[in-house]
C-alpha positions as CSV (number, residue, x, y, z in Angstrom):
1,X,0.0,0.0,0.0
2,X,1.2,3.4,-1.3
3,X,1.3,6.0,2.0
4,X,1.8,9.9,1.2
5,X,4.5,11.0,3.0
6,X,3.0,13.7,4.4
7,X,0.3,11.6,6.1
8,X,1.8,8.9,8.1
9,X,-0.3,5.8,9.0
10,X,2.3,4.5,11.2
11,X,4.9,6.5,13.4
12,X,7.7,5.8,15.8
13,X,8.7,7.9,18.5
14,X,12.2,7.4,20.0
15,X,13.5,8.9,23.5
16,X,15.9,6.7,25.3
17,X,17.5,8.6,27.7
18,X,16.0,9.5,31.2
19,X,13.0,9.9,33.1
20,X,12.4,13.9,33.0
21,X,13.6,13.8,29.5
22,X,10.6,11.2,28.5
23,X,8.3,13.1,30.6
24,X,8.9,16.6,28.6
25,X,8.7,14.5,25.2
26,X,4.9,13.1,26.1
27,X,3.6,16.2,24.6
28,X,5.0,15.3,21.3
29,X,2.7,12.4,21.4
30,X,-0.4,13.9,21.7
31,X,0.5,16.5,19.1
32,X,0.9,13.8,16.8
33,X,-2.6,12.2,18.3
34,X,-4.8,15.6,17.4
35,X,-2.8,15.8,14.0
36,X,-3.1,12.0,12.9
37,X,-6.3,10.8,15.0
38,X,-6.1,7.7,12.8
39,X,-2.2,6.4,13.2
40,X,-0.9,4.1,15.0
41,X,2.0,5.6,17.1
42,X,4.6,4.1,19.0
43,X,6.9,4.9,21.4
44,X,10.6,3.5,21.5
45,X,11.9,3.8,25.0
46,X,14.7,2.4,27.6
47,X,13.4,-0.5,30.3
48,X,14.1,3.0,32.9
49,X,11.1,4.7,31.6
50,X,8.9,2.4,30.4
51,X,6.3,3.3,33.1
52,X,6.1,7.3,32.3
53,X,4.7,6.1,28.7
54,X,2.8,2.9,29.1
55,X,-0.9,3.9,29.8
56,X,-0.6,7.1,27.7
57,X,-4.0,7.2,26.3
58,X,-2.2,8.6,22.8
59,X,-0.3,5.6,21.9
60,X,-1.1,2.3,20.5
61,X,2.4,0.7,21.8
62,X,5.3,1.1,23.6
63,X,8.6,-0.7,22.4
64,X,11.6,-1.0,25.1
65,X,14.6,-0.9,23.8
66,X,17.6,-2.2,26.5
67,X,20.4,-0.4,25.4
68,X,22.2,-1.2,28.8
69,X,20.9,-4.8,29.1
70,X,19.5,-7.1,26.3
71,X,20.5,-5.1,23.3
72,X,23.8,-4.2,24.7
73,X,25.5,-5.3,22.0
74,X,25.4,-4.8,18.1
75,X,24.5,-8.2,17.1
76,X,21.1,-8.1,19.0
77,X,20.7,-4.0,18.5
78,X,21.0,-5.7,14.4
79,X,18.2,-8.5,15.7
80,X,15.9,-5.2,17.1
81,X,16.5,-3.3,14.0
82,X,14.8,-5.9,12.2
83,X,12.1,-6.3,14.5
84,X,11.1,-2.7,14.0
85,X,11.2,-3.0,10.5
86,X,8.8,-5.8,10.5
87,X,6.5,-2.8,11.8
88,X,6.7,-1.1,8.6
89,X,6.5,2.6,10.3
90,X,6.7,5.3,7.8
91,X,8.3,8.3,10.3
92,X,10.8,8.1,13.1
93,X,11.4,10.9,15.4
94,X,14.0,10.8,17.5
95,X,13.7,13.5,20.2
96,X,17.4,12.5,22.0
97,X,20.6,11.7,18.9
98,X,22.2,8.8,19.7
99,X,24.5,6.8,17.1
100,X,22.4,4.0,18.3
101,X,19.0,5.2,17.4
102,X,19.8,7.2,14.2
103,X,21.3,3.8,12.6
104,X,18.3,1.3,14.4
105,X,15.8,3.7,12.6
106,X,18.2,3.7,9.2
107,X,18.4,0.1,9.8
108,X,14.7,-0.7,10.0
109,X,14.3,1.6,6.8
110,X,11.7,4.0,7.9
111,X,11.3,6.1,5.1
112,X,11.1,9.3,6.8
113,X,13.6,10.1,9.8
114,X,13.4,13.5,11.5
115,X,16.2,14.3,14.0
116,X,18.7,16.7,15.6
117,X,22.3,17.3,13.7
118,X,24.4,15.2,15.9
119,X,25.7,11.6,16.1
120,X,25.1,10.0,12.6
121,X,23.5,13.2,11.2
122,X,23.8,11.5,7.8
123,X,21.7,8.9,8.6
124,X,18.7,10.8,8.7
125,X,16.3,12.2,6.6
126,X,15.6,15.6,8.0
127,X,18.3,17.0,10.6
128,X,16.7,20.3,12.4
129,X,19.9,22.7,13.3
130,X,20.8,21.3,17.4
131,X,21.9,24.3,19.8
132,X,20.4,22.9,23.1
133,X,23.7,23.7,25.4
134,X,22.9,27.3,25.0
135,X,19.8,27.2,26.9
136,X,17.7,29.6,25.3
137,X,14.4,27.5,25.9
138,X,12.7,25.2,27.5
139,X,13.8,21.3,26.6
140,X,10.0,20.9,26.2
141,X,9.8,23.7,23.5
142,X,13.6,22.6,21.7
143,X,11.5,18.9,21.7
144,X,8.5,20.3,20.3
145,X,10.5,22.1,17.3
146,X,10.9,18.8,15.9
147,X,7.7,18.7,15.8
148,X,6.8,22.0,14.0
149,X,9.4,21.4,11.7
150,X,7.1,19.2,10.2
151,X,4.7,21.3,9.7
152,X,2.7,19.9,12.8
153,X,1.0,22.6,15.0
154,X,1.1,22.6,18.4
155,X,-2.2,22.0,20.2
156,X,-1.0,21.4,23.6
157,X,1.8,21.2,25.8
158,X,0.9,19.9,28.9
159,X,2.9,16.9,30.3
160,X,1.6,13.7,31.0
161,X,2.1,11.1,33.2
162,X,-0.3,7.7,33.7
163,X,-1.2,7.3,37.4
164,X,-2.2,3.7,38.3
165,X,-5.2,3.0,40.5
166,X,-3.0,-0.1,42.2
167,X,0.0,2.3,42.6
168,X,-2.5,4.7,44.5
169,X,-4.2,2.1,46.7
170,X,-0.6,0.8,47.4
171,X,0.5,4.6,48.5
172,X,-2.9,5.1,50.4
173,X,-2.3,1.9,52.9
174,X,1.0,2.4,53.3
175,X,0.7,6.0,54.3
176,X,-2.1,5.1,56.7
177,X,0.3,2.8,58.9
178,X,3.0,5.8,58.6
179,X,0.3,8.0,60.6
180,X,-0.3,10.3,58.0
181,X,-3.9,11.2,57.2
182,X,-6.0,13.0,54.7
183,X,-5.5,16.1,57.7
184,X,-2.1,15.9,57.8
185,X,0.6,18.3,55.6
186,X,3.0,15.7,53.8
187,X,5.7,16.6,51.7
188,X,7.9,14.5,50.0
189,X,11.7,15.2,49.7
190,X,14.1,13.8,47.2
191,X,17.7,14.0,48.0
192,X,19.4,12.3,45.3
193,X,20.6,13.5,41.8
194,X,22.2,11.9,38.6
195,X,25.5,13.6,39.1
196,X,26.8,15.4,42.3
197,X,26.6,18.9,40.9
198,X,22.6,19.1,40.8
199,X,23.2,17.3,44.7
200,X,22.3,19.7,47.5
201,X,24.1,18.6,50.6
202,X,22.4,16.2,53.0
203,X,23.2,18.5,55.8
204,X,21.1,21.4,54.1
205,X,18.1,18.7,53.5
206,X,18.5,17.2,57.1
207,X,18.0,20.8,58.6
208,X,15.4,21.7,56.2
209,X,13.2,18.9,57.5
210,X,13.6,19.5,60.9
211,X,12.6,23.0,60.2
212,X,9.3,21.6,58.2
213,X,8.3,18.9,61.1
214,X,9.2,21.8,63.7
215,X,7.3,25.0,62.8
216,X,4.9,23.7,60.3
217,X,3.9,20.1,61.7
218,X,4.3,18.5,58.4
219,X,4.8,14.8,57.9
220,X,8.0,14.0,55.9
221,X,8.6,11.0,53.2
222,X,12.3,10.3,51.8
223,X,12.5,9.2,48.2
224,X,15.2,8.0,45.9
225,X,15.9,5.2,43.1
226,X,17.3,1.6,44.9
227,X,21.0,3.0,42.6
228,X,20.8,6.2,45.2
229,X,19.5,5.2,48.4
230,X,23.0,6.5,49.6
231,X,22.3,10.4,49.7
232,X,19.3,10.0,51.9
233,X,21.4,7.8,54.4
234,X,22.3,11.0,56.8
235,X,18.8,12.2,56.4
236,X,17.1,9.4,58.0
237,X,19.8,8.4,60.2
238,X,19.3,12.0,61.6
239,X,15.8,12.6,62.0
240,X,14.1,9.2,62.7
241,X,10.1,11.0,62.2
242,X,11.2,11.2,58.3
243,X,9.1,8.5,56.4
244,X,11.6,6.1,54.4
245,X,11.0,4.9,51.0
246,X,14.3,5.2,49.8
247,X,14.9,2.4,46.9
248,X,11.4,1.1,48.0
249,X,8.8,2.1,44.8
250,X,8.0,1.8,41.2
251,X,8.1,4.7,39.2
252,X,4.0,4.4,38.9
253,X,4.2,3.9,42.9
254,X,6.5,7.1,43.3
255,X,4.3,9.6,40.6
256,X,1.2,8.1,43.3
257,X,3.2,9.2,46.3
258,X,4.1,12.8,44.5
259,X,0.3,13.3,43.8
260,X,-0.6,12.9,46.8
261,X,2.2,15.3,48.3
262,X,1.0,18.7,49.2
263,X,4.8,19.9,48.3
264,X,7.8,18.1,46.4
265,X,11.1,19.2,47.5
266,X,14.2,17.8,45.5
267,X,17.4,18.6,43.1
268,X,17.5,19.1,39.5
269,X,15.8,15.6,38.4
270,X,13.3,13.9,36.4
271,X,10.9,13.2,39.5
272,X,10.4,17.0,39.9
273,X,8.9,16.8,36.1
274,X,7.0,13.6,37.2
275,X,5.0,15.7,40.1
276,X,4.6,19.0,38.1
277,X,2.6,17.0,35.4
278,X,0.5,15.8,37.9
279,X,0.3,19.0,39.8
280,X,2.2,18.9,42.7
281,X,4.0,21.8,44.0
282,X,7.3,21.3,43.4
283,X,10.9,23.2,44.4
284,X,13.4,22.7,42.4
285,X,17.1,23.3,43.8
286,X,19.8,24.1,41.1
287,X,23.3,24.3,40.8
288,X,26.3,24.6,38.2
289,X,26.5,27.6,35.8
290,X,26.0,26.1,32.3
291,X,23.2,27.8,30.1
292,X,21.8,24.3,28.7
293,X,21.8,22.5,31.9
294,X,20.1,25.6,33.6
295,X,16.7,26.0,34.9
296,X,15.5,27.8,31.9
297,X,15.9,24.7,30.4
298,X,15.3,22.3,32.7
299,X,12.7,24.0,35.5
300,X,9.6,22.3,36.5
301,X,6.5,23.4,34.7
302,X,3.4,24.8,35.8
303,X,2.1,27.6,38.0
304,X,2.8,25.7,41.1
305,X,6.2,24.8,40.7
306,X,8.9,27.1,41.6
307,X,13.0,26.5,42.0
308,X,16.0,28.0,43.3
309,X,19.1,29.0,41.4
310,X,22.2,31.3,42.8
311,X,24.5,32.6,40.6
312,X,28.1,33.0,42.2
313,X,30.2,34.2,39.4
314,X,31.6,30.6,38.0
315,X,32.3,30.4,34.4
316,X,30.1,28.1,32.0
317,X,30.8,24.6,33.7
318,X,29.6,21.1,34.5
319,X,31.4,20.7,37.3
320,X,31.6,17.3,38.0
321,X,34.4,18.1,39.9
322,X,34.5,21.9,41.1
323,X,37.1,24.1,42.6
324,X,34.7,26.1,44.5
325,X,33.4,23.1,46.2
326,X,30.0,23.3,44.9
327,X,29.1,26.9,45.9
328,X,26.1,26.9,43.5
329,X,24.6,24.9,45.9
330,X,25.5,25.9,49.1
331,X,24.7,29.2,48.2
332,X,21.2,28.5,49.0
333,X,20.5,27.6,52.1
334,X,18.0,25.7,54.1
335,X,16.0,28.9,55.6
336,X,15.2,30.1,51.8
337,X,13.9,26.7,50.8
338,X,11.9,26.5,54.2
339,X,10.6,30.4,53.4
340,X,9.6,29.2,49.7
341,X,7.7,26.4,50.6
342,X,5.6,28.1,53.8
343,X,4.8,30.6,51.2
344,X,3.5,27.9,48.7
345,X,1.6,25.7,51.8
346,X,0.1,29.5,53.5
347,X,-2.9,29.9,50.7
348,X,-4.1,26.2,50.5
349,X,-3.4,25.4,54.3
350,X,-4.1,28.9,56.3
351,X,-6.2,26.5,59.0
352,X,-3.2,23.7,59.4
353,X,-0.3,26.3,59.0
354,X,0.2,28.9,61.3
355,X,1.7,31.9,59.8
């Protein structure tokens, strides 16, 4: 069957980097939905992220694709490629350039491959001009260009993320045996970070909890992934009323437990994007000086999210390992953070917080 080019019955969408970066890609998907209400869409993903996409109400399938794991190495990446191609898609858009993804989409022969001008440029059909480390925009809007390169318009850009019904009756119970009712203010801290320049120090989130169960009576929950329980270690060794679910949920679990936090507190990471698509308040903390790994590219989303950024006169950097000894970061201190989030808690809570 003959398929205009222009009007796709089949399309692939391929992200297969992290959580927060999959998260700020699912309005891509629904664009494509409202434009093609007829194709069948798919999205290509790592095993890390399947759960942020499956139960997206825009798309007929989602494909893992183990680039760490099962289709490590090229012989079964080869196996994979053929798989897709026995999909016959007609578009590929790949919203993250990899070597890896350019060539699986070359490989499967989709006719029409839109990407960004890096990696194995030459592989694809359409390259759209990449300048993402200067920071000028929001990663949702540089994801989106793809998009209206294309042609596309764009309908909506609201983020979406699939809560589960068992992940919320799971977070219910176990909140009811940690004491914390329907009554009670609960926020939700995250410690951790991919890399220890978007870390705020334990110490600073240790006193900012004390400060939060002291003055405004708030029930506390730890969070982190099972690779990071690590950085909450001085946290709940030093204040034994925080609630610890450090390494303990699924992703579907831990976007149940955000929505049902009156505040999100937590570094630079894709949780924060995870609980501003489901409308959580959310503080942000960021550090390092670099314009496309700042918070205008990277900040939470929405009216009710809000973050923290202090800049101390570093050069451009990524400072995985930093001179100053992370100043960025300690340059905000535990007080602000606790004065930002009274602020946020004093219009829904004036009867439970006493300001």
């Amino acid at each position: 069957m003959m398929v205009k080019i222009n009007e796709p019955k089949r399309i692939l969408i391929v992200r297969t980097d992290r959580i927060g970066d999959v998260v700020l890609s699912t309005p891509v998907i629904e664009n494509l939905r409202l434009r093609f209400p007829d194709a069948y869409i798919a999205f290509m993903c790592r095993p890390l992220t399947y759960e942020v996409v499956e139960g997206n109400p825009y798309l007929n399938e989602v494909i893992v694709y183990d680039k760490y794991g099962k289709h490590k190495s090229w012989i079964s990446s080869l196996i994979f490629s053929r798989q897709l191609r026995a999909k016959d898609f007609h578009w590929a858009i790949i919203l993250h350039p990899t070597n890896r993804a350019h060539l699986l989409a070359f490989l499967a022969r989709i006719p029409v491959r839109v990407g960004w001008d890096k990696k194995m440029k030459f592989l694809l059909t359409k390259a759209i001009v990449h300048n993402k480390q200067e920071g000028e925009k929001h990663e949702l809007e540089y994801t989106l260009d793809i998009l209206r390169s294309l042609g596309i318009p764009i309908l909506s850009k609201s983020t979406y993320f699939p809560v589960k019904k068992e992940a919320e009756s799971f977070i219910e119970e176990y909140l009811y045996k940690e004491g914390v009712g329907s009554e009670d203010l609960f926020i939700v801290v995250h410690p951790s970070a991919s890399c220890v320049s978007k870390r705020w120090p334990s110490q600073y989130f240790l006193t900012l909890i004390r400060m939060l169960i002291h003055h405004l009576k708030t029930k506390v929950a730890v969070v982190t992934s099972k690779e990071e329980v690590v950085y909450g270690e001085a946290i709940v060794k030093g204040e034994r009323k925080v609630i610890d679910l450090r390494g303990k949920l699924t992703l579907s679990q831990l976007a149940s437990l955000l929505k049902r936090a009156d505040l999100f507190i937590s570094n630079d990471s894709g949780p924060v994007h995870i609980a501003a698509s489901l409308g959580t308040p959310v503080i942000s903390i960021f550090g390092r000086n670099e314009k496309g790994l700042s918070p205008t590219r990277w900040r939470p989303l929405g009216e009710r999210s809000f973050y923290l950024h202090k800049d101390v006169g570093c050069q451009r950097c990524l400072a995985h390992s930093c001179p100053k000894d992370y100043l960025c970061l300690k340059a905000i201190t535990p007080k602000e953070v606790f004065t930002l989030a009274k602020k946020i808690l004093q219009p829904l809570y004036l009867e439970k917080v006493k300001v």
